[in-house]
C-alpha positions as a LaTeX table, in Angstrom:
\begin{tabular}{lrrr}
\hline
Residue & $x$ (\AA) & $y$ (\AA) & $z$ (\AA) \\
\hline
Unk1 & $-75.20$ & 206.18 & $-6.62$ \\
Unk2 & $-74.46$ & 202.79 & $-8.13$ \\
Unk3 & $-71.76$ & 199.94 & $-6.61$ \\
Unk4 & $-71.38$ & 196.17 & $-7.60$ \\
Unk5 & $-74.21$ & 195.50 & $-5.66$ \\
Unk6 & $-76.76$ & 197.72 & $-7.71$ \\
Unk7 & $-78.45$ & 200.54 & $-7.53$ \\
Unk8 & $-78.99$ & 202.70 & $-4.13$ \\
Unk9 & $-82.79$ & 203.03 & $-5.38$ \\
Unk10 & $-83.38$ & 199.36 & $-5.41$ \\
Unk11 & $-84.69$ & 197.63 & $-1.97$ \\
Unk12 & $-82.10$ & 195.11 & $-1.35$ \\
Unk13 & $-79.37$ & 197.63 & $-2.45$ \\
Unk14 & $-76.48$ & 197.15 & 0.11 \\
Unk15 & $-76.27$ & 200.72 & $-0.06$ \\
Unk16 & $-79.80$ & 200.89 & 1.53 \\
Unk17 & $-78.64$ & 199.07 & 4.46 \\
Unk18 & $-75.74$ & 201.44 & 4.91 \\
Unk19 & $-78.05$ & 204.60 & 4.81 \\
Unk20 & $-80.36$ & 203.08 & 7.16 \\
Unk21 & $-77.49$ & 202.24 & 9.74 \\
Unk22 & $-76.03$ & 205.85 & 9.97 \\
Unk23 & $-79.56$ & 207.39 & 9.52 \\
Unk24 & $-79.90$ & 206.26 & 13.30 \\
Unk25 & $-78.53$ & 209.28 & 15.08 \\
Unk26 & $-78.15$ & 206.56 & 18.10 \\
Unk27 & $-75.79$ & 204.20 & 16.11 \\
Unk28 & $-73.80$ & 207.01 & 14.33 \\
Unk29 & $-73.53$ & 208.49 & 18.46 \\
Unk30 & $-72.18$ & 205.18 & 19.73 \\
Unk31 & $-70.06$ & 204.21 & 16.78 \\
Unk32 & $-68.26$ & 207.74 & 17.36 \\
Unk33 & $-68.16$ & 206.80 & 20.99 \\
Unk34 & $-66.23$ & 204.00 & 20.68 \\
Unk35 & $-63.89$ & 205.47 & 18.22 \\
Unk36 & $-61.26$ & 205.83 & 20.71 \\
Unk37 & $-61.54$ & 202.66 & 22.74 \\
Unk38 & $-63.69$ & 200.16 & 24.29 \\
Unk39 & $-66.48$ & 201.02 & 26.82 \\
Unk40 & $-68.58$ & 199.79 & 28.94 \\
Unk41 & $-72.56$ & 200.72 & 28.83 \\
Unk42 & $-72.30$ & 202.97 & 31.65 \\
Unk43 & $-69.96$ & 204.97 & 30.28 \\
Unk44 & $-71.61$ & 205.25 & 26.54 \\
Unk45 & $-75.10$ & 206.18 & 28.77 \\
Unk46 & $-72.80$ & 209.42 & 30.35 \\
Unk47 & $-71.07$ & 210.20 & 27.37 \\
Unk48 & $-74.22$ & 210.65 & 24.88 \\
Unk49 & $-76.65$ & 213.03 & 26.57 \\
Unk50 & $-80.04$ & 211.55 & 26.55 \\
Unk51 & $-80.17$ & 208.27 & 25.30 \\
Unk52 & $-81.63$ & 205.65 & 27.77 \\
Unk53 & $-79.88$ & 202.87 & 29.16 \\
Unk54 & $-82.52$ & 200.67 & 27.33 \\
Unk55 & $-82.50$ & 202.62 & 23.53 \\
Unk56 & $-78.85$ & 202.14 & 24.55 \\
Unk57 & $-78.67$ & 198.41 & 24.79 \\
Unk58 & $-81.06$ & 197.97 & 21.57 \\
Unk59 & $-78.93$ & 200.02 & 19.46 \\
Unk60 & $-75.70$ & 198.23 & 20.85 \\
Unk61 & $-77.52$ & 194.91 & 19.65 \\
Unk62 & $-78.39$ & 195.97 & 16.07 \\
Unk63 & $-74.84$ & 197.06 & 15.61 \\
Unk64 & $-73.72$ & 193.97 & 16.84 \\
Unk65 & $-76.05$ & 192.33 & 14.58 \\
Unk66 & $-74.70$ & 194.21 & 11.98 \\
Unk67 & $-71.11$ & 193.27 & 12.92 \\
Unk68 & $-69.76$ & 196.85 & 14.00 \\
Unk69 & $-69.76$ & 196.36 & 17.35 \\
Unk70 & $-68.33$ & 193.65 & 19.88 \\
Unk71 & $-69.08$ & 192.58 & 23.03 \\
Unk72 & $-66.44$ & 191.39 & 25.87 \\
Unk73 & $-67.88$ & 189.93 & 28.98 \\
Unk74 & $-65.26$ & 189.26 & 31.41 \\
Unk75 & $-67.42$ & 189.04 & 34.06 \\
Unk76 & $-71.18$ & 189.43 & 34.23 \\
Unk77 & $-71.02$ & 192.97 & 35.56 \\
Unk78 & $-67.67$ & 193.79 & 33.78 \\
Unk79 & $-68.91$ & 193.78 & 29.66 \\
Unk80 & $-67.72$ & 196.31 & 27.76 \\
Unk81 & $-67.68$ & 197.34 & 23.62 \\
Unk82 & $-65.33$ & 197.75 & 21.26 \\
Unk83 & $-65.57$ & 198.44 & 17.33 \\
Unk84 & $-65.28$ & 195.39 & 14.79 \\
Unk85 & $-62.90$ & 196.50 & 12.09 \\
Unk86 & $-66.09$ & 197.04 & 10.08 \\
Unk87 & $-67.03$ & 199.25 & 12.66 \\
Unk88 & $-63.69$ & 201.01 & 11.98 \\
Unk89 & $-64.52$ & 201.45 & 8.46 \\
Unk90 & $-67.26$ & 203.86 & 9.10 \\
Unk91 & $-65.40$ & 206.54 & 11.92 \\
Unk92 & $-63.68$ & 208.24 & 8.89 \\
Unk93 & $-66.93$ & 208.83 & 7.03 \\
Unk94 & $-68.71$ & 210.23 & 10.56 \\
Unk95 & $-65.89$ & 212.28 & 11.35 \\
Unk96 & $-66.46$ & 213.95 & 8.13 \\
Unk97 & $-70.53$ & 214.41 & 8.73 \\
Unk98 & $-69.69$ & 215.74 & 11.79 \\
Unk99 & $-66.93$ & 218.27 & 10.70 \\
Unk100 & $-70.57$ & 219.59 & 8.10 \\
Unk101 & $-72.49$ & 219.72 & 11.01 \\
Unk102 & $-70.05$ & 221.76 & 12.86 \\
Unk103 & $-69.39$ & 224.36 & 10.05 \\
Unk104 & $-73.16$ & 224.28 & 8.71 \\
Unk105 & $-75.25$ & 223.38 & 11.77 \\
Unk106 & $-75.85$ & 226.72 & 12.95 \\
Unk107 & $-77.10$ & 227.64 & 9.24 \\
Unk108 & $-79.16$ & 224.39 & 9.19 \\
Unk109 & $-81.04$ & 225.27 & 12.08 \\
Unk110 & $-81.55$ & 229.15 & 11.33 \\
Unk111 & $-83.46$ & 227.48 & 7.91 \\
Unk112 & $-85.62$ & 225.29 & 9.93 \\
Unk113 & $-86.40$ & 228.35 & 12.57 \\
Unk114 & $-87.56$ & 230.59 & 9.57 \\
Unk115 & $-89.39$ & 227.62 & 7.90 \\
Unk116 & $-91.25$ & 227.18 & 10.90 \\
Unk117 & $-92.14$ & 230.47 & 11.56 \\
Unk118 & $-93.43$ & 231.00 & 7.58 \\
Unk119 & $-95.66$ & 227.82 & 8.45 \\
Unk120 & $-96.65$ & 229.10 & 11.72 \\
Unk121 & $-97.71$ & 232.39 & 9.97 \\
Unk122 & $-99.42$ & 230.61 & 6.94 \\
Unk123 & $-101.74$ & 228.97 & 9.59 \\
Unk124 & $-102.99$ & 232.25 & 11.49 \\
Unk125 & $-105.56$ & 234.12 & 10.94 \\
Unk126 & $-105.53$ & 237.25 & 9.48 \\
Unk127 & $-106.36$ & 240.49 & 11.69 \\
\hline
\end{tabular}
C-alpha cells in the first residue's frame, strides 16, 4: 500500500490514520448512522445496540476532531450530527465492508468457533 504520502508501514503514514479511524467499530457504526441524515445523540444511542451514551459522545468528538462529523446546536437540548463531506467520502468504502461481512460473516465466525474449540482442547487434560 503506498500513496503520495508514503508508505502505509511508516508511523506518520496518512494511511495509518485512516486504518485507525475505521478500525473503531464505534466510528465506522456512527459514520454509517449518519449516512442518511443528521441525528441527534439520542437517536444514534437507539439505533446502535450497545454503545453508551458516554462511548457515544467520545467517539462523536474524535470524529469531529477528525473533521467527519458536525455538530448543529440550535438550542442547548436540540444538537444534532451530520456528516462533513469528508465524512461522505468514507460511506462508500463501509458500505462495501459491510456488504463482506454480510456474505462472509457467518463463515468468519464458524472459523473463530472451531479455533476456539482446538485451543480449548489443546489446554485439557488428557483422560
Amino acid at each position: 500500500m503506498q500513496d503520495s504520502g508514503g508508505s502505509a508501514f511508516l508511523a506518520d503514514c496518512p494511511t495509518r490514520l485512516a486504518v485507525e479511524i475505521i478500525s473503531d467499530k464505534w466510528a465506522v457504526l456512527v459514520l454509517f448512522g449518519l449516512s442518511t441524515r443528521p441525528r441527534r445523540h439520542g437517536e444514534l444511542v437507539d439505533l446502535i445496540g450497545g454503545i453508551s451514551r458516554k462511548v457515544l459522545t467520545q467517539t462523536l468528538r474524535r470524529l469531529q476532531d477528525y473533521g467527519l462529523v458536525e455538530r448543529h446546536a440550535a438550542t442547548r437540548r436540540q444538537v444534532a450530527y451530520n456528516l462533513t463531506p469528508l465524512g461522505r467520502t468514507l460511506i462508500e468504502p463501509i458500505e462495501v465492508l459491510t456488504d463482506w461481512a454480510r456474505d462472509h460473516g457467518v463463515a468468519v465466525a464458524d472459523f473463530r468457533e472451531a479455533a476456539e474449540a482446538a485451543r480449548a482442547a489443546a489446554v485439557r487434560p488428557a483422560s
